[in-house]
C-alpha positions as CSV (number, residue, x, y, z in Angstrom):
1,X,34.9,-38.3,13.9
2,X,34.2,-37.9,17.4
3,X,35.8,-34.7,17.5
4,X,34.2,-33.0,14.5
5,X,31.1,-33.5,16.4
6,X,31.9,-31.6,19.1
7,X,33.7,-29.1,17.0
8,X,30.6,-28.7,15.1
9,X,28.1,-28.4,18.6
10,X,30.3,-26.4,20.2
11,X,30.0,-23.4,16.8
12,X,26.5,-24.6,16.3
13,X,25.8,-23.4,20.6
14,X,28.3,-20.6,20.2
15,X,26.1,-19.4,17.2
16,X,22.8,-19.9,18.9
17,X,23.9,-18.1,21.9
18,X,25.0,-15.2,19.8
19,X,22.5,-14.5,17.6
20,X,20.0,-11.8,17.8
21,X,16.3,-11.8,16.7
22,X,16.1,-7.6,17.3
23,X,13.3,-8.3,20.4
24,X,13.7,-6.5,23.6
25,X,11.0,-6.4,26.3
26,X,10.8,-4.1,28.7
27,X,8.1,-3.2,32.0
28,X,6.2,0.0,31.3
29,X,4.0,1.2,34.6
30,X,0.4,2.6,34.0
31,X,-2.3,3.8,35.9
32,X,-5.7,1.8,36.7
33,X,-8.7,3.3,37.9
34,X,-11.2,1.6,40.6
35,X,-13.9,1.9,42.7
36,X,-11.5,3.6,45.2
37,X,-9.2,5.6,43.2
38,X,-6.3,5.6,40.8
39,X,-4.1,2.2,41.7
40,X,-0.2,1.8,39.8
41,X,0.0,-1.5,37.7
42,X,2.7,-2.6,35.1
43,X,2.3,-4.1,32.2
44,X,4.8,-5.7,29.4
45,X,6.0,-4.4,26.0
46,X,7.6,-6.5,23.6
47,X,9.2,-4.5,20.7
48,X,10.0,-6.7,17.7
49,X,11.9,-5.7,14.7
50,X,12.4,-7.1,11.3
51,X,13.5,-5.9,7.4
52,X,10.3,-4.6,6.2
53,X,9.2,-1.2,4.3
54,X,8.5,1.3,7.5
55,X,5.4,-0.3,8.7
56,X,4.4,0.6,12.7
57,X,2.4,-2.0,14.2
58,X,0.5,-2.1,17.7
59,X,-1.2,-4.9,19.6
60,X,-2.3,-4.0,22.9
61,X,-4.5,-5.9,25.1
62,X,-6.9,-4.9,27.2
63,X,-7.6,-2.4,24.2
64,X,-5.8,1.3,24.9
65,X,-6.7,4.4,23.4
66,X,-5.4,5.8,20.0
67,X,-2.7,8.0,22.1
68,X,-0.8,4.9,22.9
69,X,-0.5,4.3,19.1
70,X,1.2,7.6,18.3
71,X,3.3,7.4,21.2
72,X,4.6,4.0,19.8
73,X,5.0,5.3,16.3
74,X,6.8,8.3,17.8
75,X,8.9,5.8,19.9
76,X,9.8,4.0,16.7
77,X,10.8,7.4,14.7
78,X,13.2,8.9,17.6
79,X,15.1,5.3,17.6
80,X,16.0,5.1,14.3
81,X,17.0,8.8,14.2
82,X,19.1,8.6,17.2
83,X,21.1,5.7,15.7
84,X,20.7,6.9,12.0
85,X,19.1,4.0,11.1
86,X,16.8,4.1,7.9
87,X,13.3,3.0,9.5
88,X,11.5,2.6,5.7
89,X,13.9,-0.1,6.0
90,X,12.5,-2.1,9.3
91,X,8.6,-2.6,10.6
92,X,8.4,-2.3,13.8
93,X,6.0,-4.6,16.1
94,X,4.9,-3.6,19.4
95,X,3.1,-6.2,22.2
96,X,1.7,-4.4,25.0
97,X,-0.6,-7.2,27.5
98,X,-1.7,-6.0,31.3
99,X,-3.6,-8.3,33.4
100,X,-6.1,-5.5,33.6
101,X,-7.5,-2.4,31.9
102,X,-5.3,0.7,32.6
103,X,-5.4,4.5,31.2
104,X,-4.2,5.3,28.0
105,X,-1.8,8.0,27.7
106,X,1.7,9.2,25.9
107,X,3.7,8.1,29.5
108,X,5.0,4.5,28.0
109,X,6.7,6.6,24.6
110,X,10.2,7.0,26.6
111,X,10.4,3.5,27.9
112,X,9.2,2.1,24.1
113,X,12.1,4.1,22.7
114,X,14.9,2.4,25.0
115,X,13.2,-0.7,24.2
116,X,13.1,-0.4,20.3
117,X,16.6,0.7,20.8
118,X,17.9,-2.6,22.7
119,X,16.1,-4.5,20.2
120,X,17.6,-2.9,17.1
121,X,21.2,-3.3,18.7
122,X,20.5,-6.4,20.5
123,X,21.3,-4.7,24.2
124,X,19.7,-6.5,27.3
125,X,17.2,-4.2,29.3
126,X,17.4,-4.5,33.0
127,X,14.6,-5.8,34.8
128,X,15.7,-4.4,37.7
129,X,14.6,-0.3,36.1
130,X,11.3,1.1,35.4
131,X,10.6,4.2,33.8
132,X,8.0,6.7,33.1
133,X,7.9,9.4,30.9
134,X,6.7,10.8,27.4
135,X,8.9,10.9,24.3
136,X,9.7,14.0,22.8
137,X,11.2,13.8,18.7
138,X,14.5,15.3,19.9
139,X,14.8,12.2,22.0
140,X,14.3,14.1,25.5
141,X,12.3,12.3,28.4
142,X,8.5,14.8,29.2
143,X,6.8,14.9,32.1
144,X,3.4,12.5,32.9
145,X,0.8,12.2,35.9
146,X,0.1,9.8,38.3
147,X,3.9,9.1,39.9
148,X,3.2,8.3,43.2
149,X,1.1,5.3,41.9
150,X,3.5,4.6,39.0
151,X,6.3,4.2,41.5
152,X,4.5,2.4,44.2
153,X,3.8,-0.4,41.3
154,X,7.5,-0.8,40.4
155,X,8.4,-1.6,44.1
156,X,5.5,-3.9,44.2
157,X,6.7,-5.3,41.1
158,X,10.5,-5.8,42.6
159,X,12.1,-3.1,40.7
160,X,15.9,-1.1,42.4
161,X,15.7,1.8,40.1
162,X,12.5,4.0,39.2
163,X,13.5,6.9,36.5
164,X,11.2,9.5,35.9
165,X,11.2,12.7,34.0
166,X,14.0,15.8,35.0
167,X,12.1,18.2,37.8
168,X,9.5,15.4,38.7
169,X,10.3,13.9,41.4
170,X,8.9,16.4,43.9
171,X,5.1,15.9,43.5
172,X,2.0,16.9,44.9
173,X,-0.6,14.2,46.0
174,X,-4.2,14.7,47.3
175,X,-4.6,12.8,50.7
176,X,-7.8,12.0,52.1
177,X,-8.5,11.3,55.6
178,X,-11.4,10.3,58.0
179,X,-12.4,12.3,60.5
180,X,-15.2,10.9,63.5
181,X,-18.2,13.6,64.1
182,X,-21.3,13.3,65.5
183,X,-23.8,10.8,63.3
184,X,-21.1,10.0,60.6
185,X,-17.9,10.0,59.1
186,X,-16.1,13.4,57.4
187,X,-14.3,12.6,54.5
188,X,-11.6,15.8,53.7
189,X,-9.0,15.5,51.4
190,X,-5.8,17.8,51.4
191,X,-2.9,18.3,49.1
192,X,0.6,17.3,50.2
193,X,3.9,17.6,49.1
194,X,5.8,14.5,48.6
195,X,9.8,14.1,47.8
196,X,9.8,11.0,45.8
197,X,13.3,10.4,46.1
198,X,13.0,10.0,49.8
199,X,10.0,8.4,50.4
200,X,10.7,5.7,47.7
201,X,13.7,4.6,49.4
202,X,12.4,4.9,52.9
203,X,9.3,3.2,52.1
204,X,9.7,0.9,49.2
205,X,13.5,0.5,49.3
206,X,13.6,1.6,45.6
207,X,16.0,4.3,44.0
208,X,14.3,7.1,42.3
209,X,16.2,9.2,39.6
210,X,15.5,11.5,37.1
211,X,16.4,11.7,33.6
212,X,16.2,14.5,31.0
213,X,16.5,12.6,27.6
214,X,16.7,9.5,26.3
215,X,20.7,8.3,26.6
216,X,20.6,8.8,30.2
217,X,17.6,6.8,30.6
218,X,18.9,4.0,28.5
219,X,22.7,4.0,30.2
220,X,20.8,3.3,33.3
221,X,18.5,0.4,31.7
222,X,21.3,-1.2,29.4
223,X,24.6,-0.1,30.7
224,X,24.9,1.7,27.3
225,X,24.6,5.0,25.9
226,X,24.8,6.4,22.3
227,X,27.8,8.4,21.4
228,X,27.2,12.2,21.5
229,X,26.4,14.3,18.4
230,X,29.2,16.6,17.4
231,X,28.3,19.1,15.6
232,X,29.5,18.8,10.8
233,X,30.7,21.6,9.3
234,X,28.0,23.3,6.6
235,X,29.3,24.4,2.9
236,X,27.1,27.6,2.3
237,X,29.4,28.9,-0.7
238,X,27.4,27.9,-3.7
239,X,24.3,29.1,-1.7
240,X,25.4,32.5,-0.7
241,X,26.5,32.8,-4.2
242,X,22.6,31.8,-5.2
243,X,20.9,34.5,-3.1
244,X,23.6,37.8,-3.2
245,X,21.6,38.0,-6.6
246,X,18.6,37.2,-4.9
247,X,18.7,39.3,-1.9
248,X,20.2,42.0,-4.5
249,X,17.3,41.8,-6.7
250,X,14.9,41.9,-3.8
251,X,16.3,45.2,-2.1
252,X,16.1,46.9,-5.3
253,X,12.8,45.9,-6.1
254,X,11.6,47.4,-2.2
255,X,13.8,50.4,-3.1
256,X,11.5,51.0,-6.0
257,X,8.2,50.2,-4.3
258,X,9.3,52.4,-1.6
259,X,9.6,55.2,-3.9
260,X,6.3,54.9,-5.6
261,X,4.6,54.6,-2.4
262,X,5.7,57.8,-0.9
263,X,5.4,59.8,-4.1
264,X,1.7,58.0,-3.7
265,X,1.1,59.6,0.2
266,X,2.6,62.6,-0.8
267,X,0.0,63.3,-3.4
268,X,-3.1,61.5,-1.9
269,X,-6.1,63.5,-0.9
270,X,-7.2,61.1,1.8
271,X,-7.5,62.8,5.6
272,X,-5.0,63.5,7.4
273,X,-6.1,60.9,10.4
274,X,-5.9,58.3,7.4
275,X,-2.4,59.6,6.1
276,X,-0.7,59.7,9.2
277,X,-1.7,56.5,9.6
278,X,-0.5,55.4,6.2
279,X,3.0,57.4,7.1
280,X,3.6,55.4,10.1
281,X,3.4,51.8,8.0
282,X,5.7,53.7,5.6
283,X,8.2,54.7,8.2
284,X,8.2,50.9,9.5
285,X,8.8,49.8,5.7
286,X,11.8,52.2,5.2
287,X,13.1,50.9,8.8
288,X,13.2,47.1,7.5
289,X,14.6,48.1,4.4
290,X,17.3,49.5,6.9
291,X,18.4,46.2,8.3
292,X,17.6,44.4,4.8
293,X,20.7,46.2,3.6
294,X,22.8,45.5,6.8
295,X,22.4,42.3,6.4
296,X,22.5,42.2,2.6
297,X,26.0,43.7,3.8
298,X,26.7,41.0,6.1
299,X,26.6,38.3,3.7
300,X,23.0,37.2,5.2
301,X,21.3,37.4,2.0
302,X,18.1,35.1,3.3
303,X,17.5,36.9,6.2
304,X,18.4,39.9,3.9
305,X,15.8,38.8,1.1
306,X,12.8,38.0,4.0
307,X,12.9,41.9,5.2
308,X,12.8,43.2,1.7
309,X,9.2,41.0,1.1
310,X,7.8,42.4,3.9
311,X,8.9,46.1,2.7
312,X,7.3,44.8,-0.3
313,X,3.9,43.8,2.0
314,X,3.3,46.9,3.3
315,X,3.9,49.1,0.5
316,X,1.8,47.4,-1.1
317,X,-0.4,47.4,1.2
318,X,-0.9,51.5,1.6
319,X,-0.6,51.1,-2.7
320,X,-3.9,49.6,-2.4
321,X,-5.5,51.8,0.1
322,X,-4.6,55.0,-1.6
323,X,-5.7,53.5,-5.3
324,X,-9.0,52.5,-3.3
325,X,-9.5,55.7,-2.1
326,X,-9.2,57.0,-5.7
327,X,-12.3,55.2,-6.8
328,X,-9.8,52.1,-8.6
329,X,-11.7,49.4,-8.9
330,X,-10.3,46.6,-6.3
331,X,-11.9,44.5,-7.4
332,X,-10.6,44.7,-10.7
333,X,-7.0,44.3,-8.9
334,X,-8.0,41.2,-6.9
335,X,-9.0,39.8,-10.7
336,X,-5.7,41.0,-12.1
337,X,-3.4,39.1,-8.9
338,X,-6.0,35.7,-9.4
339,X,-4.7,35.8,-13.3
340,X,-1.0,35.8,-12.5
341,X,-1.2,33.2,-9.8
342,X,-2.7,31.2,-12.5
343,X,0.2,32.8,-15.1
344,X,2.6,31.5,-12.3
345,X,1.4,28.4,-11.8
346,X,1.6,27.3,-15.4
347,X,5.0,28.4,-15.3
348,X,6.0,26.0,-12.3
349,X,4.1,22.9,-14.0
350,X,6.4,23.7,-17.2
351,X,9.2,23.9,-15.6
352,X,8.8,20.4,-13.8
353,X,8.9,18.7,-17.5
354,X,12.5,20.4,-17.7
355,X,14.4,19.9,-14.4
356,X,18.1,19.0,-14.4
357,X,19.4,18.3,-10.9
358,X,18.2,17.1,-7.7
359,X,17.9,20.8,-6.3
360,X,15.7,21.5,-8.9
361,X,12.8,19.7,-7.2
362,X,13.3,21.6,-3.9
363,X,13.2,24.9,-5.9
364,X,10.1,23.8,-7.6
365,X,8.9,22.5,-4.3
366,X,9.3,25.9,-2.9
367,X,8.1,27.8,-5.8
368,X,4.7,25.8,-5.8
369,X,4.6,26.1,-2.2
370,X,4.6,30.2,-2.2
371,X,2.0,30.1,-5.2
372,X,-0.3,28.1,-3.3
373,X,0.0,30.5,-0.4
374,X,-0.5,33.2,-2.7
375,X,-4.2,31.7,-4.1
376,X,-5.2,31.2,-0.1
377,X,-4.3,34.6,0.0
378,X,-6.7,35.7,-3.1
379,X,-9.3,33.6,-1.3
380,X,-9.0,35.6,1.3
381,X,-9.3,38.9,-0.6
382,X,-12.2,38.1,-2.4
383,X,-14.1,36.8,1.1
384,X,-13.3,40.4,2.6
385,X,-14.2,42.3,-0.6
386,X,-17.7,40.5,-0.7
387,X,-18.5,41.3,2.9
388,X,-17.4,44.5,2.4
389,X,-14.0,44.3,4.5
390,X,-12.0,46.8,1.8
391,X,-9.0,47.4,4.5
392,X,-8.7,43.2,5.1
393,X,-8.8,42.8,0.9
394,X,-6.3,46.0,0.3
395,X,-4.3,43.9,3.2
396,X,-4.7,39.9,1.5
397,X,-4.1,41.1,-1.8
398,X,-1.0,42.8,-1.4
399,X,-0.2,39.5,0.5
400,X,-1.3,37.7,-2.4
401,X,0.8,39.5,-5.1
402,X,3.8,39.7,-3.7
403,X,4.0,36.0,-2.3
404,X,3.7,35.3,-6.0
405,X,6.5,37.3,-6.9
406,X,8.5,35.9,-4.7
407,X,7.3,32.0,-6.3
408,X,8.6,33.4,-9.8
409,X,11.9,34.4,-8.5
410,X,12.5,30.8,-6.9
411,X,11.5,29.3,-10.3
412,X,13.8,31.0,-12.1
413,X,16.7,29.4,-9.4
414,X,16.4,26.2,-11.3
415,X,19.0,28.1,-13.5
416,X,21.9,27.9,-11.0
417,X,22.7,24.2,-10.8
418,X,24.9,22.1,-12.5
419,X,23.0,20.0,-15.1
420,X,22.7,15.7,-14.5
421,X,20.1,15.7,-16.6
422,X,18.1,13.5,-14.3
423,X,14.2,12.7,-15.0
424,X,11.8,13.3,-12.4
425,X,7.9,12.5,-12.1
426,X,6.3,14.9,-9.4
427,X,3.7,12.1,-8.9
428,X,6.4,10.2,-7.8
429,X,5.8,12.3,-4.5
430,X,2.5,10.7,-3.9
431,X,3.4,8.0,-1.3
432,X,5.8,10.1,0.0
433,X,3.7,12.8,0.9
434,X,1.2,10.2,2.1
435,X,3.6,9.3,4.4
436,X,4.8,12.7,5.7
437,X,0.9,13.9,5.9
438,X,1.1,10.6,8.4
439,X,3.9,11.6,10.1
440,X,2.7,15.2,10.6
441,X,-0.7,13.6,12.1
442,X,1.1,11.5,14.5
443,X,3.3,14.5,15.7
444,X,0.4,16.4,15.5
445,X,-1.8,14.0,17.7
446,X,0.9,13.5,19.8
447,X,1.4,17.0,20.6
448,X,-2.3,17.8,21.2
449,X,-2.4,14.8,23.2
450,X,0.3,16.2,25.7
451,X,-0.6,19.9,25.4
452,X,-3.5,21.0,23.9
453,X,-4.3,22.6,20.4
454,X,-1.0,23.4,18.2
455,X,-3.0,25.7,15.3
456,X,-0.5,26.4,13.7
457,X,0.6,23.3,12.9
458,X,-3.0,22.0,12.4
459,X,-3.7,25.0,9.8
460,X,-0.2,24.2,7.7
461,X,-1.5,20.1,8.1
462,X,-4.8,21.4,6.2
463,X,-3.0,23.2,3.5
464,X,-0.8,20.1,3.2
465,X,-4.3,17.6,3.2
466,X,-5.8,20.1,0.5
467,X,-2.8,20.6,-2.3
468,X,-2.6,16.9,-1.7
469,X,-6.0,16.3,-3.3
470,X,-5.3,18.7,-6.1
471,X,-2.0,17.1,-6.7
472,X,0.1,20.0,-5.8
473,X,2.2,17.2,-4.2
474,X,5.4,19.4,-4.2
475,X,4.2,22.3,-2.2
476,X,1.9,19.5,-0.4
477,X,5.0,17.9,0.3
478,X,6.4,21.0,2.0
479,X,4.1,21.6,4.0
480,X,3.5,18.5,5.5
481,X,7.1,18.5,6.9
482,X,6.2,21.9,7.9
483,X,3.2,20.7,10.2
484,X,5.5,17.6,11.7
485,X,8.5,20.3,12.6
486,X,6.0,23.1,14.1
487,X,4.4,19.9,16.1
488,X,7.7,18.6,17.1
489,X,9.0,22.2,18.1
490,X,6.3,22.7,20.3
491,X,6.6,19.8,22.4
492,X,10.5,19.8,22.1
493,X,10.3,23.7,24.1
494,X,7.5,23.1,26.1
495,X,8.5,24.4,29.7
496,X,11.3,26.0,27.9
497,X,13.3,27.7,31.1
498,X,16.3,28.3,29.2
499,X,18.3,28.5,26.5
500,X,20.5,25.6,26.3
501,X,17.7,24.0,23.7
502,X,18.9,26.3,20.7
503,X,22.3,24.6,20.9
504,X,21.1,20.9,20.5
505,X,18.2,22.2,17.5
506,X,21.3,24.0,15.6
507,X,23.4,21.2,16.0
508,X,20.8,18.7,15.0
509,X,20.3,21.4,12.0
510,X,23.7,21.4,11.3
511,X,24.1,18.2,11.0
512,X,21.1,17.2,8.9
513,X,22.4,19.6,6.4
514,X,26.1,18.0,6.5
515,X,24.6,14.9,5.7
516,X,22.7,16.0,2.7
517,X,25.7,17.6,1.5
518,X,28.2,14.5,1.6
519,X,25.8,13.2,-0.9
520,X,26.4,15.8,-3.6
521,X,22.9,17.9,-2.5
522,X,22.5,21.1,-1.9
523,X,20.1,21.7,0.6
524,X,19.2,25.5,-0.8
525,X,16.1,25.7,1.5
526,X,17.8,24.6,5.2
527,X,20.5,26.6,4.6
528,X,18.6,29.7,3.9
529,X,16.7,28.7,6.8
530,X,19.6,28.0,9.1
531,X,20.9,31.3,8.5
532,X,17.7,33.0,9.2
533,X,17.3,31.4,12.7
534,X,20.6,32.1,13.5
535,X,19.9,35.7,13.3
536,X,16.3,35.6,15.3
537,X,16.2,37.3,18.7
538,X,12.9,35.4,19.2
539,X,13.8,32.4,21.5
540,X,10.7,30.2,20.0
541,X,11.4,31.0,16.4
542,X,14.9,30.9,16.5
543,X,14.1,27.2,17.5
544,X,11.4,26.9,14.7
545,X,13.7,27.9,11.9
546,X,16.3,25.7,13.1
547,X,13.8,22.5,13.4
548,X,12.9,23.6,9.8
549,X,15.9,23.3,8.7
550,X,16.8,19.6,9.7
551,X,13.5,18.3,8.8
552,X,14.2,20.3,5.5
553,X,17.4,18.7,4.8
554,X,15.9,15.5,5.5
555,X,13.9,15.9,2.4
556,X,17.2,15.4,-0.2
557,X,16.2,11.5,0.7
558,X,13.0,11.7,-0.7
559,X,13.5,13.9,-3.9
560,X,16.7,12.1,-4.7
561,X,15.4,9.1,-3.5
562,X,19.3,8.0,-2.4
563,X,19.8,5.8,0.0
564,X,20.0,6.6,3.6
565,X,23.2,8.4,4.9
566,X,23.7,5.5,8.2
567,X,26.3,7.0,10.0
568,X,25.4,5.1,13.0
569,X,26.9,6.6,15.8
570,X,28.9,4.1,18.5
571,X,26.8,2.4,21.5
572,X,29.6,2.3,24.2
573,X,29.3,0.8,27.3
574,X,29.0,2.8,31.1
575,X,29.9,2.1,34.3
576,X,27.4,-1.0,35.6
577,X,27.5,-3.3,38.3
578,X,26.2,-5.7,36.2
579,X,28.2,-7.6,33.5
580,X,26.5,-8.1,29.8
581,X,26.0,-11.4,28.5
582,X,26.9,-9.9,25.0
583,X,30.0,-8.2,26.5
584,X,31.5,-12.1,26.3
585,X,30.8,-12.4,22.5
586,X,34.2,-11.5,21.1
587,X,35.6,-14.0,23.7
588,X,33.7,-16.8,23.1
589,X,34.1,-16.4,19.6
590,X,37.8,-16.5,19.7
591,X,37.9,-19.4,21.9
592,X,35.8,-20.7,19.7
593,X,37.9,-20.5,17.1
594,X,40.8,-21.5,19.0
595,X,39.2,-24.8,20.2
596,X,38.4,-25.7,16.3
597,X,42.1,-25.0,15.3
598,X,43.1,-27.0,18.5
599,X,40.7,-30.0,17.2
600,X,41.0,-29.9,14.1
601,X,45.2,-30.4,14.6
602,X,44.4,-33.2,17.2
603,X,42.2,-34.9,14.2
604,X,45.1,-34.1,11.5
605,X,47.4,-36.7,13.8
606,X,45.1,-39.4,14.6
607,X,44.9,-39.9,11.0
608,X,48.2,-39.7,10.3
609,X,49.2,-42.3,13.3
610,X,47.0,-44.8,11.6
């Protein structure tokens, strides 16, 4: 009897010593300001997870500004995407207490992210490292202010290791110093340049290092690091089958506009200033139609298909002039391109009743996302035309129609997949777009927060905001994740000094799309945009497209509304000088074991002897 008692303490310990409550806390260093100046203080951060439905909560006391939220909701979302972990799944709680008030700011979102990490796989963070540094969404580590007081705190606070952000540890400080003169004291101050490696250590006795992204910073304060990404194979057949006819179809349509349009200069009676300006938009149409049939050639049938709707633009475009400057009535034309949005529109909304796969909801997605464009556009036109701008309305109206051509040509795509007769309720979207229009804010916020306005991203948010209250919540959908990935792709390439960035956003691309695929989804849209990017020159929207594309691909788990694809990559342990508690686990748990067999044998005799 004895025995099983011990048996029975000894698991019950084992088990208590094992467990994990998903808690990590970690020392995040801030800046206070006085009556003298800026002063370094840390404070604490307890991150807390449990099973819950995606919620972000933050406590902070003394009270910080709204940027410390968004950073911690960022924190939480480039966790879970770095371990593939579902976060609708998990809420998220974050403590943050100081003993006194310091500046809010983004600088604590790199340290939260390690921390919500070692909570969510139950690794120990070091209190011997203290970091600074914003989080960016690809998980890479962005530079803050106030260093020199940051690091000076750390030391104070008995920290070995400061990490700070890749290219920041060479700073410039403003000294002051008092001078003696006649009936007073001269107060000057002087910038100086300061090598924080070296005076840390010198002065403090503390080790500063820098660290570009997130891994690095957490093999330093776990002993860990996440597995690298390697980069999934794509399946583009079935797509490339889907847009030869559409790429096809669009070239011949801009062979045809091409044709009327010069027949149209030819016989036009406008100036000659007016038609040579007319012939030079012309000769920049038939020079993209060019390279829309090399690359139609190619087997590049998006990037292909993009070329041929801006031949379509500005043919269009000159169309409208020339008909303008032959008395038509534009206005009649603007009324004539507001009708078939509407024709169009009815034509999405019936299609919705009748959808048949999965991909069927990313077409209509798409298809309600151009149309909407296309009415902004006729708002446009009719706000030139009314203060007399006929050039901007010719211009928006051409827009206008042939964004809605290209909205009835994606409709008519719901024809090319394989029929699983599935039911779907586009306001179904509702909460999801709620959430993305959340997401896009805090990305948004975030980014501002960091680096000033991001328009375009605030303009596509708007759109998003708008078709949300009409219950467009497809195309509102759309553009939401739009907003978020311009946000993200602004901060992710701020600085940008080379171009070793496109490699990580294809792969993350590539991958995203992989995933989506090895549920049985076709991600039409990522691909297409994939493809595109990888045929811009443009550094910055070559990284735009590709950030499209993964946030794209993402969206398969919200129309499909199929669970999560958790690949979660390994943890592995680095090289430490100091030994994890949880490295002992297995052991312990085999002696464990091995004691109980041992015991329970011992027992088995006694009662046998008697």
């Amino acid at each position: 009897m004895r025995m099983k008692i011990i048996l029975t303490a000894l698991v019950v310990l084992s088990a208590i010593s094992f467990s994990c409550n998903m808690s990590a806390n970690i020392y995040l260093p801030a800046v206070q300001k006085t009556n003298y100046g800026y002063k370094g203080v840390i404070a604490n951060a307890n991150v807390h997870v449990r099973p819950g439905s995606g919620h972000v909560f933050v406590d902070t006391f003394p009270l910080t500004e709204i940027d410390t939220q968004a950073s911690a909701r960022l924190s939480r979302d480039v966790a879970f995407k770095l371990l593939r972990i579902d976060p609708n799944k998990y809420d998220v709680f974050y403590t943050i207490r100081s003993n006194s008030p310091i500046i809010g700011g983004p600088s604590a979102g790199g340290a939260l992210t390690i921390a919500t990490i070692s909570a969510l796989k139950c690794l120990n963070v070091s209190e011997n490292v203290i970091m600074t540094g914003t989080i960016n969404p690809d998980g890479s580590i962005g530079p803050v202010g106030g260093i020199f007081e940051k690091a000076g705190a750390a030391a104070n606070h008995g920290a070995k290791m400061f990490l700070l952000p890749k290219g920041q540890s060479v700073i410039t400080i403003e000294k002051t110093e008092k001078t003696k003169v006649p009936f007073g004291v001269q107060i000057t101050t002087k910038p100086i340049t300061i090598d924080m490696k070296k005076y840390a250590k010198d002065n403090w006795n503390i080790t500063v290092v820098e660290v570009s992204n997130v891994n690095e910073a957490l093999g330093y304060m776990t002993g860990y690091k996440i597995a690298e990404k390697k980069s999934k194979k794509i399946d583009d057949k079935k797509v490339k089958e889907i847009m030869k006819s559409v790429a096809k179809n669009m070239l011949d349509i801009a062979k045809e506009k091409m044709d009327e349009t010069d027949s149209k200069i030819s016989n036009s009676k406008m100036s000659i200033e007016y038609i040579s300006q007319l012939k030079s938009t012309y000769n920049d149409a038939e020079s993209e139609y060019k390279n829309a049939t090399v690359f139609y050639n190619t087997e590049d049938y998006y990037t292909s298909a993009s070329i041929s709707f801006g031949v379509w633009i500005k043919c269009s475009y000159i169309n409208n002039i020339i008909d303008y400057s032959n008395q038509n009535d534009l206005k009649k034309k603007i009324n004539s391109i507001d009708d078939e949005t509407r024709i169009i529109s009815e034509m999405i909304n019936q299609t919705k009743k009748n959808i048949n796969s999965p991909e069927d909801i990313e077409v209509i997605t798409l298809s309600e996302e151009r149309i909407s464009d296309s009415e902004n556009y006729v708002d446009k036109a009719w706000k030139d035309f009314y203060n007399n701008n006929y050039i901007g309305a010719c211009y928006n109206i051409a827009y206008a129609e042939e964004r809605a051509r290209t909205a009835k040509i994606w409709i008519n795509l719901t024809n090319y997949f394989n029929e699983k007769n599935m039911a779907f309720n586009f306001s179904s979207l509702k909460p999801i777009v709620e959430r993305r229009i959340e997401d896009a804010k805090t990305s948004i916020l975030y980014a501002e927060t960091i680096m000033g306005n991001v328009k375009n991203a605030d303009e596509l948010l708007q759109r998003s905001e708008d078709e949300y209250e009409n219950g467009q919540y497809a195309s509102a959908l759309m553009n939401a994740i739009m907003a978020k990935a311009t946000a993200d792709a602004f901060m992710e390439t701020n600085g940008l000094k080379d171009e070793n960035k496109i490699n990580e956003f294809k792969i993350e691309a590539e991958n995203s799309i992989a995933d989506a695929e090895s549920n049985g989804y076709i991600p039409l849209v990522s691909i297409n945009y994939y493809d595109y990017a990888n045929n811009l020159n443009d550094v910055r929207s070559k990284l735009l497209y590709y950030k499209y594309a993964d946030e794209l691909a993402q969206i398969s788990e919200d129309l499909t509304g199929r669970q999560y694809n958790e690949t979660v990559p390994t943890v592995r342990k680095v090289e430490t000088p100091q030994e994890r508690q949880s490295d002992l686990i297995p052991i312990y748990i085999v002696i464990s074991i091995f004691i109980g067999f041992v015991m329970g044998k011992l027992t088995n005799k006694n009662v046998k002897k008697k």
